[in-house]
C-alpha positions, 0 to 999 in steps of 0.5 A, spaced: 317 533 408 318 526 404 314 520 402 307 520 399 306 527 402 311 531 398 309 525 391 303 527 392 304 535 392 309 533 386 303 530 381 300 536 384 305 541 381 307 537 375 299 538 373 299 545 375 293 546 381 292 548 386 290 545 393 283 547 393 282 545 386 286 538 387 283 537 393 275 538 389 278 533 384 279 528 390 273 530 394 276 533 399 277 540 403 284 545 402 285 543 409 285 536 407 289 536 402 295 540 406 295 535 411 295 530 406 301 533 403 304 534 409 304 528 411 299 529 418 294 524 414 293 519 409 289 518 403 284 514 402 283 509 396 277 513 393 282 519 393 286 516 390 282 513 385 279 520 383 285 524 382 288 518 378 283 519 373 286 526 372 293 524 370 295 523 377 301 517 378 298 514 383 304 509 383 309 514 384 305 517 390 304 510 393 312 507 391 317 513 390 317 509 383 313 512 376 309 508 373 313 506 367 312 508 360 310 501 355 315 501 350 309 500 344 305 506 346 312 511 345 311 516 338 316 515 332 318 522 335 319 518 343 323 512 338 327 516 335 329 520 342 330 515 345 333 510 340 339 517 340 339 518 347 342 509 348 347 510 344 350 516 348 355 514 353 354 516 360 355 521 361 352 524 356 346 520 358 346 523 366 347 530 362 341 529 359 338 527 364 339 532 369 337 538 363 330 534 361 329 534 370 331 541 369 326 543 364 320 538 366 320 542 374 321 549 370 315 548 366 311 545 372 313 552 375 311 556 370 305 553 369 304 554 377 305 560 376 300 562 371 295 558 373 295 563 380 294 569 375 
C-alpha cells in the first residue's frame, strides 16, 4: 500500500485515531475510511477540508511532501535546534535525522496504543 492511501493512515496514526473517530471527523463511515486508506477510494474535498481543520497535512496526503514550516513561526527553541543541527556535517545530520523519524513514529505508536486503552 502507497499513495494517498497510506499518507492518509500516516496523519491518522501521527494524530493517534482511530478509523472510525477519523472517519466522523471527515463525515464518513469506518468502512469508508478503510477503503480510503487502502486505496480502493478516493476523498473527497470536503473530506479532506474536514480532517485539515483537525491537524491533518493535507498536502502531504495529496503530494507525498510536507507542508513546509515558515521559518518565522519557528520557537527560540526550534531556532537554536535548528541553527546547531546546520552547523553538523553530514553524517551527523542523517543521524539526526533518522533518531528524530525514530522517535516521531514511537511516540505516534505510543499514542495509538493508549488511545485504544
Amino acid at each position: 500500500m502507497n499513495g494517498i492511501g497510506s499518507r492518509l493512515r500516516k496523519e491518522r496514526e501521527r494524530l493517534g485515531l482511530s478509523q472510525r473517530v477519523f472517519g466522523e471527523i471527515g463525515g464518513v463511515e469506518a468502512n469508508a475510511q478503510g477503503k480510503y486508506e487502502s486505496g480502493d477510494r478516493a476523498p473527497k474535498a470536503d473530506y479532506l477540508a474536514a480532517v485539515a481543520a483537525r491537524g491533518v497535512d493535507v498536502l502531504f496526503v495529496l503530494t507525498g511532501m510536507p507542508t513546509p514550516i515558515p521559518v518565522d513561526n519557528l520557537t527560540q527553541a526550534e531556532e537554536k535546534v535548528l541553527g546547531s543541527f546546520r552547523t553538523l556535517h553530514k553524517e551527523d545530520q542523517d543521524a539526526i535525522r533518522r533518531l528524530t523519524t525514530t522517535m516521531a513514529d514511537l511516540s505516534a505508536s505510543y499514542l495509538t496504543n493508549n488511545k485504544s486503552m
